[in-house]
ZAMARGU-4260 file (C-alpha; in steps of 0.2 Angstrom, whole numbers, plus 5000, padded with zeros to 4 digits):
<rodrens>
0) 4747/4953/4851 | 4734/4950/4865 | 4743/4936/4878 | 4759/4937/4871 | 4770/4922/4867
5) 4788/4921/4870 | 4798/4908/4866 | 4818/4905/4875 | 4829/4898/4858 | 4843/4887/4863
10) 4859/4894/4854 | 4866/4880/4841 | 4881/4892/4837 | 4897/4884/4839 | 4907/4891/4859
15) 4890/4897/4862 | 4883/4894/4881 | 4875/4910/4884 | 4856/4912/4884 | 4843/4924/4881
20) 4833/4923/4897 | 4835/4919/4912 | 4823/4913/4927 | 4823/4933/4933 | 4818/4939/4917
25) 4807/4925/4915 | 4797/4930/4929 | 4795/4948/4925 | 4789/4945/4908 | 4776/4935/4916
30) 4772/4946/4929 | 4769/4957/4913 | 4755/4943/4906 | 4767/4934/4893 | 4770/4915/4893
35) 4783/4908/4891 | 4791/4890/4884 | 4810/4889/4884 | 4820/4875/4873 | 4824/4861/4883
40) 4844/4864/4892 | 4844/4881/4884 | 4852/4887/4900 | 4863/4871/4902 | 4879/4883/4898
45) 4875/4897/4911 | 4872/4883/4925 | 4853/4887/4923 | 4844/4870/4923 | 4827/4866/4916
50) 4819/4865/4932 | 4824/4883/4936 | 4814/4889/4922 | 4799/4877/4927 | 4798/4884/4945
55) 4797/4905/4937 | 4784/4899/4927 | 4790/4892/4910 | 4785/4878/4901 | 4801/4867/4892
60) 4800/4858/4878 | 4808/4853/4862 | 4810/4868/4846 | 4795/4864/4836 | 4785/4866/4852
65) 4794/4881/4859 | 4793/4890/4843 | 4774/4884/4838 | 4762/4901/4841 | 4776/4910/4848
70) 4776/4928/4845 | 4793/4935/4851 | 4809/4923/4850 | 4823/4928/4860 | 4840/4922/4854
75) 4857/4927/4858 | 4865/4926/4842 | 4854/4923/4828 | 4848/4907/4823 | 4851/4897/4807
80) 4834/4902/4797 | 4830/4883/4794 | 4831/4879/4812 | 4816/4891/4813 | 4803/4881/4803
85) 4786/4881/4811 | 4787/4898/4816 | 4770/4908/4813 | 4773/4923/4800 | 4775/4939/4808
90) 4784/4932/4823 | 4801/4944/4831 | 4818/4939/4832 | 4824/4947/4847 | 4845/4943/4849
95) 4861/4949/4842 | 4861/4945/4823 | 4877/4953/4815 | 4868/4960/4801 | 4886/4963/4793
100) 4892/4947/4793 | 4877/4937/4789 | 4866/4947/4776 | 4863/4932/4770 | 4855/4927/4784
105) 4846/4944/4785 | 4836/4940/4770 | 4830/4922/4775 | 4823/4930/4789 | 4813/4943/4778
110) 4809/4927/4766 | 4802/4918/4782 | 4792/4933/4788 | 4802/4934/4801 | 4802/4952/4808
115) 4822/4954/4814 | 4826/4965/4827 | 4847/4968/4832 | 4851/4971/4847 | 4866/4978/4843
120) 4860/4989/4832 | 4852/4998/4847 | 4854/5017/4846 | 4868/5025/4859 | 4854/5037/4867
125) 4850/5041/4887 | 4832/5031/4884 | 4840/5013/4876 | 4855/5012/4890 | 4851/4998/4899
130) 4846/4989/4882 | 4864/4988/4876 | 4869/4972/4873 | 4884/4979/4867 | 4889/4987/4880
135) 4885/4975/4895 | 4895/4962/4887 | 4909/4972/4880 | 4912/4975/4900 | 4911/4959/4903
140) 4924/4954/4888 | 4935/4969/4895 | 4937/4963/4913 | 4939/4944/4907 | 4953/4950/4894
145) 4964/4955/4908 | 4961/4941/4919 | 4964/4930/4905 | 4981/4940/4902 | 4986/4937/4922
150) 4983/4918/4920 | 4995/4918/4903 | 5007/4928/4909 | 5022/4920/4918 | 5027/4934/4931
155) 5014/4943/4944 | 5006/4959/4941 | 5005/4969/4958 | 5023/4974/4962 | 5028/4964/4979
160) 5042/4970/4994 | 5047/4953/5000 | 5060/4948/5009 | 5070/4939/4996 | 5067/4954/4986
165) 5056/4965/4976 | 5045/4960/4962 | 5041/4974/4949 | 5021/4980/4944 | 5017/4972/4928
170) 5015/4986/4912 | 4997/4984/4903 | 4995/4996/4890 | 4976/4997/4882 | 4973/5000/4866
175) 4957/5008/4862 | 4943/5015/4876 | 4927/5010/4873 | 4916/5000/4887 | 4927/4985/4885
180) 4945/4995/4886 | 4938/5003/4902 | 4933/4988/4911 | 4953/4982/4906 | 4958/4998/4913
185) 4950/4998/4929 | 4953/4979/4930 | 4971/4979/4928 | 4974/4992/4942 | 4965/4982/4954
190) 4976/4969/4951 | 4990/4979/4954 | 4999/4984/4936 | 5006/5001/4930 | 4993/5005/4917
195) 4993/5017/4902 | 4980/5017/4889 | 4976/5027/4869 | 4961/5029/4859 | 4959/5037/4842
200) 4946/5048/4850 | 4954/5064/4861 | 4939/5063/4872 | 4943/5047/4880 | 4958/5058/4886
205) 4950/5061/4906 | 4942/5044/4904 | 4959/5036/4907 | 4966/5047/4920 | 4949/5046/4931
210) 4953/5027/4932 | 4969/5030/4938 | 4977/5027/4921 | 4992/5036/4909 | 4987/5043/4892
215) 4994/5039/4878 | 4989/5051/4864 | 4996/5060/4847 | 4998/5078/4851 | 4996/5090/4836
220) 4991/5079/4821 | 4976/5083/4812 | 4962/5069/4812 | 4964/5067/4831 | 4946/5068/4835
225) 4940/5049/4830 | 4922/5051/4834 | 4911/5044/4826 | 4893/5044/4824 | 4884/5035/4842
230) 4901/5036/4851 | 4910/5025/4842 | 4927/5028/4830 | 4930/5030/4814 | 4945/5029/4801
235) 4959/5041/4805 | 4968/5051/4795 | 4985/5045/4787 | 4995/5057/4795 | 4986/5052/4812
240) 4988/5036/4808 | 5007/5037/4806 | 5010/5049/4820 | 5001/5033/4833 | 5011/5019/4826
245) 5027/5026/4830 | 5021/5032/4847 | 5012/5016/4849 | 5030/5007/4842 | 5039/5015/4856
250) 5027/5013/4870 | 5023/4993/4864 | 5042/4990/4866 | 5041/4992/4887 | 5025/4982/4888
255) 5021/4967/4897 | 5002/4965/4895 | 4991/4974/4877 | 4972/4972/4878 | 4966/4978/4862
260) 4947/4983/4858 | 4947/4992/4842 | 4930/4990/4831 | 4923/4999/4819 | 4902/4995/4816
265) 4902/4986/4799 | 4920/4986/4794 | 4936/4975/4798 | 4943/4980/4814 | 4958/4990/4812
270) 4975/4984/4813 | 4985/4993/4827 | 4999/4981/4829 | 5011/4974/4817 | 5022/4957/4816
275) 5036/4972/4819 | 5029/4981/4833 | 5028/4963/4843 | 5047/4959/4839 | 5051/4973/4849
280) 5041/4967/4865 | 5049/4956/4878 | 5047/4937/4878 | 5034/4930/4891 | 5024/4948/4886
285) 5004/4945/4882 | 4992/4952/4872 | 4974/4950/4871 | 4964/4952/4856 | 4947/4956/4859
290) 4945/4962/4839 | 4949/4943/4832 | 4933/4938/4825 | 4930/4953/4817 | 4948/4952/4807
295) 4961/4956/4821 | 4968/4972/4827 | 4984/4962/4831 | 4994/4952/4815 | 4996/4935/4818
300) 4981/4934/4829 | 4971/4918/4828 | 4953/4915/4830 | 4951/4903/4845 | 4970/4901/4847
305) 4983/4906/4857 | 4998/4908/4846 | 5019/4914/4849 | 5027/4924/4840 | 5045/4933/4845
310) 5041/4925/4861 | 5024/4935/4863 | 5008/4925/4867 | 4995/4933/4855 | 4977/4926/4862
315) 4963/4927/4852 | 4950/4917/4864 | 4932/4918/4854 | 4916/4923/4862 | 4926/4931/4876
320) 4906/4937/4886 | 4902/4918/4882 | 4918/4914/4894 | 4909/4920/4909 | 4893/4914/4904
325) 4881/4915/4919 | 4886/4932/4922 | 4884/4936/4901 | 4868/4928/4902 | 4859/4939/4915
330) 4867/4955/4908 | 4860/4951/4888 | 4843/4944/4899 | 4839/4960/4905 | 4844/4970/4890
335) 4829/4960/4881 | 4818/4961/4894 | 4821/4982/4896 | 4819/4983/4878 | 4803/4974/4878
340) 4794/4980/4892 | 4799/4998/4888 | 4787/4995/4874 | 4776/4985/4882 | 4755/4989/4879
345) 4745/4984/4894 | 4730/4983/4883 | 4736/4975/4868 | 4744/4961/4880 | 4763/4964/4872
350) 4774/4976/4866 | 4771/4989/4850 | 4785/4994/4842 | 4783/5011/4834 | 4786/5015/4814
355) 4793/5031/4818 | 4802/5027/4835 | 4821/5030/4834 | 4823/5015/4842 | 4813/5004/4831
360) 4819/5012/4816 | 4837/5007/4821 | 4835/4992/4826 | 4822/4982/4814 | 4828/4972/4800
365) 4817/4965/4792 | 4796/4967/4791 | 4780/4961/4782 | 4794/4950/4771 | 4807/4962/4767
370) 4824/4970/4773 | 4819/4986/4779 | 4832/4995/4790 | 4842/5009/4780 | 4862/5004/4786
375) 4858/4987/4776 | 4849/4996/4763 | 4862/5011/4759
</rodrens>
């Protein structure tokens, strides 16, 4: 891969403003001997224009010319297969390609010789931290849930001694402590609210309190543990599950502001509040649901709508990263670019992705024409 192509994709995805490279990455990856050739206004969403990629040392131009002898194509969500016509055989998809949700997809790749690599299939190890898309804008979606919260909700957050009186803290509760549900936490206390958290997953336990935050756990129920394999959670036990939703049902009812963050890799996110549990909740109470595309932790959550019900906002914003997409952009940039030059071969011009690397075997979809990695194949 001597001299190494890479070419910048605009994203065609509907909501979509983020991009896969920015001019900081763009001229790191030149400093490492790669050219690069973004799509023309690829960066138009995240207030990057063309001209800023021009002067770190891209060329612009239109897709056929981007993709033409390009050896790595960095997307952020993965591109409709037929969009990438013209590309040579061989050539890698670098971006987040929810292999779940579009298998389909998946195997136009493999039938286009696309190799596909998925970001957010990275492994959770020490080595492939600062490559987790994931992560970096699951932090981002956590802080931006809870501002989003403060601007729907119709009262303040911090509690205020005024003259004419005394206005109580705001009561956010988060539901699930991942990197997202964090970020809420830490982001609600700043602004002032009487926080209180729960996760499936004991551990997250001195998470929450470090942060300044009350627990909310199930004591003595077996199937507290939740850990899954990578960090993330998996399906309870019915007793478990039980045992939270009446906790959950008590603690829901003095609420103002809910974030919820629940997912589970490859399945429907998991439903943690009922139509019932929300007709307990005060009128002119929020919640955010940060779990809509992938099914909804929350009934009666709408994709890309803000919906009542028993007087409760229930928001269900899309693409909640892509709602702060400068700062979205530069994260995902720099995950790519610390995947890619962690690999990168001097001598060969580009990077070499192992067979037998942890990383690449996590990661690769698709090569030499078929679907290869084992979580699609088992």
């Amino acid at each position: 891969m001597a001299g190494v192509r890479i070419a910048v994709l605009g994203e065609t995805a509907a909501g979509e403003p983020r991009v896969a490279a920015t001019p900081e990455t763009v001229k790191k990856f030149a400093g490492l001997g790669a050219t690069l050739a973004v799509e023309a206004g690829a960066g138009a969403g995240a207030a990057i224009a063309d001209a800023d990629y021009a002067a770190a040392g891209a060329t612009i131009g239109d897709r056929a010319s981007v993709l033409k002898d390009a050896d790595i194509l960095l997307g952020v969500q993965g591109p409709d297969p037929a969009s990438l016509a013209g590309a040579k055989p061989g050539a890698w998809l670098v971006a987040g390609l929810n292999p779940f949700g579009e298998r389909a997809r998946v195997d136009a790749y493999a039938a286009a010789g696309i190799e596909a690599l998925a970001m957010e299939f990275m492994p959770r190890i020490t080595r492939a931290q600062s490559m987790d898309i994931l992560s970096s804008q699951s932090n981002l979606a956590g802080y931006k849930a809870v501002v989003d919260a403060a601007s729907i909700y119709g009262r303040a957050f911090p509690m205020m001694m005024t003259a004419a009186g005394t206005v109580s803290a705001a009561r956010a509760f988060i539901m699930g402590v991942g990197v997202a549900g964090l970020q809420a936490i830490a982001t609600a206390r700043r602004l002032g609210a009487q926080v209180s958290a729960t996760d499936v997953r004991s551990a997250t336990k001195e998470q929450i309190q470090s942060l300044g935050a009350k627990p909310i756990f199930v004591e003595n129920v077996s199937g507290i543990e939740g850990e899954g394999s990578g960090g993330y959670a998996t399906e309870m036990s019915e007793e478990y599950k039980k045992a939270q939703a009446d906790l959950v049902s008590s603690h829901l009812a003095k609420q103002d502001i809910v974030i919820t963050t629940a997912l589970i890799p490859g399945r429907p996110a998991p439903r943690l509040i009922s139509d019932a549990q929300i007709a307990t909740m005060r009128p002119g109470s929020v919640i955010v649901d940060l779990a809509v595309e992938q099914g909804g932790n929350v009934e009666g959550a709408v994709a890309g709508e803000i919906v009542e019900k028993h007087g409760v906002k229930i928001v269900g914003f899309r693409n909640v990263p892509g709602r702060l997409a400068s700062d979205a952009s530069a994260l995902f940039a720099r995950n790519l670019y610390n995947f890619l030059s962690a690999f990168w071969d001097k001598e060969k011009g580009g990077p070499v992705l192992p067979d037998e690397d942890e990383i690449t075997q996590a990661i690769r979809l698709t090569k030499d024409g078929k679907v290869v990695n084992q979580r699609l194949l088992g």
